[in-house]
N, C-alpha and C positions, 0 to 999 in steps of 0.2 A: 456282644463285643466284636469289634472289627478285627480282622487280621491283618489288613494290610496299614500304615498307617496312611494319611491322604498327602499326597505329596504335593506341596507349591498350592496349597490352599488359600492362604492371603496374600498372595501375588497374583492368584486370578482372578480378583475381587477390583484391584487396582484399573480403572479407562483411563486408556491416556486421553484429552480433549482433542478436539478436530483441532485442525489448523485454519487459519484466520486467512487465510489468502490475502495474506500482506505483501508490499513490494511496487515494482514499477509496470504499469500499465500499459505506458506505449512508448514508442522510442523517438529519439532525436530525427526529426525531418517530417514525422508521419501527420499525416491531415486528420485533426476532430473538429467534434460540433460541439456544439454549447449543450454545455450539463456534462461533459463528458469525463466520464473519473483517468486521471492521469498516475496519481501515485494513493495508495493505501498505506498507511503509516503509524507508527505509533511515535508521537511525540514530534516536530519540527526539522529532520533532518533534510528534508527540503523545503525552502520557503516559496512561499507563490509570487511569482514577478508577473509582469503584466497579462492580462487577459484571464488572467487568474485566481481562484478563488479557495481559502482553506475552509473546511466544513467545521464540526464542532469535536468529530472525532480523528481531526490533523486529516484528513483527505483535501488533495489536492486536485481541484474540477477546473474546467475551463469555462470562461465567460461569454467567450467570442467564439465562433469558426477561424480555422488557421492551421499554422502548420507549428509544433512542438518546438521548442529550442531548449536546451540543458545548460546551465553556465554557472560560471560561478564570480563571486563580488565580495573581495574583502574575507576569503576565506570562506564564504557560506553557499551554498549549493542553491540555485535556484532553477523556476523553470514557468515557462512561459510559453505563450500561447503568441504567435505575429501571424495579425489578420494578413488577408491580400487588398 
């Protein structure tokens, strides 16, 4: 029989999961290429405006080269891609 008894046993049983490296990719003005992931997302809180494309898990890519723009239309947050 033990003497001591085990402290914080099922608490160290518990992994918290990795993190998703969710969020915004690159910023307003900066130059991408095509294919390039702009925002990681879960659910639509940015819509894709021109030059741009939503994946199937809400990732927001660009379709063109160009330079980022952020805006917003009627209340909703978009983001786009303007070639040169």
């Amino acid at each position: 029989m033990s003497k001591h008894k085990a402290g914080g046993g099922k608490a160290s049983q518990h992994v918290n999961p990795k993190g998703k490296r969710l969020g915004v990719k690159v910023t307003d003005g900066q130059k991408v290429g095509i294919g390039e992931v702009l925002i990681r997302q879960r659910g639509l809180k940015y819509k894709a405006g021109g030059g741009t494309k939503v994946g199937r898990d809400f990732t927001v890519f660009s379709i063109n080269e160009g330079i980022v723009k952020f805006g917003k239309k009627l209340g909703k947050k978009f983001i786009s891609v303007i070639s040169k």
